[in-house]
N, C-alpha and C positions, 0 to 999 in steps of 0.2 A: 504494500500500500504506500508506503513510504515513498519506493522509485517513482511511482505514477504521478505524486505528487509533486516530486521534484521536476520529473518529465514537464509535467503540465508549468510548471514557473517557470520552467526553463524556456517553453516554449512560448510565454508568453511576453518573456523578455523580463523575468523579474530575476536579479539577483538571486541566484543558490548557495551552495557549499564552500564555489570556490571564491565567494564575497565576504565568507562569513569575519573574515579579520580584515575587512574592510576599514574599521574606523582605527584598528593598530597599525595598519600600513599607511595612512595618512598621517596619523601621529608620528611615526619615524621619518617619513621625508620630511615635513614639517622640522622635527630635531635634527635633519643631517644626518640619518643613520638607513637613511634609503635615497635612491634617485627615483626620478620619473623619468622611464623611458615611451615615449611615446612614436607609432608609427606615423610618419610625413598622411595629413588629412587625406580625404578625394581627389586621385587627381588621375582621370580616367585612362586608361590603357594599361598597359604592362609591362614592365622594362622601359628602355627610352629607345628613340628613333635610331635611324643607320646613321643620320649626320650631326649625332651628339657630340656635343661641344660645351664643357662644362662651365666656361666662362659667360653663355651665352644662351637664355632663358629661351628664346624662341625656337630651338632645336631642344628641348627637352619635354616631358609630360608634367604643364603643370597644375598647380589647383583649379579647381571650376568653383563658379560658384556657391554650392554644397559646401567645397572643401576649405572656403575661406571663410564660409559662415560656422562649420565645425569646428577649424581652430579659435574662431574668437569665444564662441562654446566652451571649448578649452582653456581660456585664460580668462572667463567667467566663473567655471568651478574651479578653478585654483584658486583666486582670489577668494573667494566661498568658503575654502575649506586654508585660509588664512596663508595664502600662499602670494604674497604681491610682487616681490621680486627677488626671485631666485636667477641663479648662474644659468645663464639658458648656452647651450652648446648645440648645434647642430649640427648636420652633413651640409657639405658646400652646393648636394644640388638643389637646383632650383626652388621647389616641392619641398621640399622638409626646410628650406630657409626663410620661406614665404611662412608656410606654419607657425615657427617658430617666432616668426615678426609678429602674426596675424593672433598671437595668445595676449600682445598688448601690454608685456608685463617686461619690458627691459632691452635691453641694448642685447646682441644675439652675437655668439664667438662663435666662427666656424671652427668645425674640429673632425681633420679628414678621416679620422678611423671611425665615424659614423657614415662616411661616406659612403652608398651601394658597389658593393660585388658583385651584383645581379651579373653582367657581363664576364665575371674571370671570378668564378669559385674557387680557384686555385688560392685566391688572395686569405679568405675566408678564415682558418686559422689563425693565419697572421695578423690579418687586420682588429680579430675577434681579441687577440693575445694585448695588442694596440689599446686598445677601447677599454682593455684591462684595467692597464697598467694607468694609463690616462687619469681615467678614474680616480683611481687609488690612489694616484698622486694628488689628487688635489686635497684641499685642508678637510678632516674631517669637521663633522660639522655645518658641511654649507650645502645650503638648499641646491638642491639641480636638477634641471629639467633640460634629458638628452631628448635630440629628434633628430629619424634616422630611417630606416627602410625594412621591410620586409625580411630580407634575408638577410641583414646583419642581425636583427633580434632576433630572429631563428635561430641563428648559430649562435647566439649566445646565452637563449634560454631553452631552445624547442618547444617554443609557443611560434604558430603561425597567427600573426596579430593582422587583425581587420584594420585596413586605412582608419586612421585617427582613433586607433585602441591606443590603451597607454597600460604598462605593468610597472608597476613599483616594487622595485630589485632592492633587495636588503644589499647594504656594505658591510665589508669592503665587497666588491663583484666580485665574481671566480665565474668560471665555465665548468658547468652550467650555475649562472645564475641564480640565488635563490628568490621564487615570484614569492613577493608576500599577497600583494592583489594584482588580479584583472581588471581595470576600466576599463568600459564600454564607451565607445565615443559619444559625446554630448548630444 
């Protein structure tokens, strides 16, 4: 009886089991003892173009409408859950730097090891190992909110995150990551 129940919230779109330390995993990023990793909003297709050029937004996939109004979404419930400005760090493309602008809450540092592999999974480990270390280097204590891609927070948690999900990773990170929550995008 129980499964069916959970089924049915689940399918309704109501937080389950894996929300239920919801309000302890805000509480740690909040203290600087977790980050927010969040995937780049809506930004329709998959992968980027043949004539990607990272310097240069009009050769890449990027937010739509949806995805600009989801990330300000996102820097609505941050603020809500007492979050105004945190270290925002992002990938240098396009799409997860617009996000990150579009949450409204601070000055945005690129940071390449959030950068997508999608094209050369070979990089994956290493980049994953990058994103570590980065991390970890910075002061304990301080609020952070990464934005980044698909397949980097896959390989660093094996959670496949829906456009504009966000997991909050307890610190220090490690591979795999420990998820304290799943957010659902706004």
């Amino acid at each position: 009886m129980r499964a069916v129940a959970l089924l049915l919230l689940a399918c309704m779109g109501v937080p389950g089991p894996v929300q239920a330390g919801t309000a302890a995993a805000w509480d740690a990023l909040r203290e600087g003892r977790a980050v927010l990793l969040l995937r780049h909003a809506t930004a329709p297709g998959m992968g980027d173009p043949a004539n990607f050029a990272l310097g240069d937004c009009s050769t890449q996939r990027n937010l739509d409408r949806r995805g600009r109004e989801q990330a300000r979404r996102w820097g609505h419930l941050l603020r809500s859950q007492g979050i105004a400005r945190p270290r925002l760090l992002s990938s240098r493309w396009c799409r997860a730097r617009d996000t990150a602008q579009e949450l409204g809450l601070g000055a945005v540092e690129p940071l390449p090891a959030l950068d997508s592999f999608f094209a050369d999974r070979t990089r994956a480990a290493a980049q994953t190992a990058q994103l570590v270390e980065a991390v970890n280097a910075l002061m304990s204590g301080t609020v952070m909110v990464l934005v980044s891609h698909q397949v980097n927070i896959t390989a660093l948690t094996g959670v496949y995150p829906a456009s504009g999900e966000g997991l909050i990773l307890a610190r220090p990170l490690r591979v795999p990551a420990r998820v304290l929550a799943r957010i659902a995008p706004p």
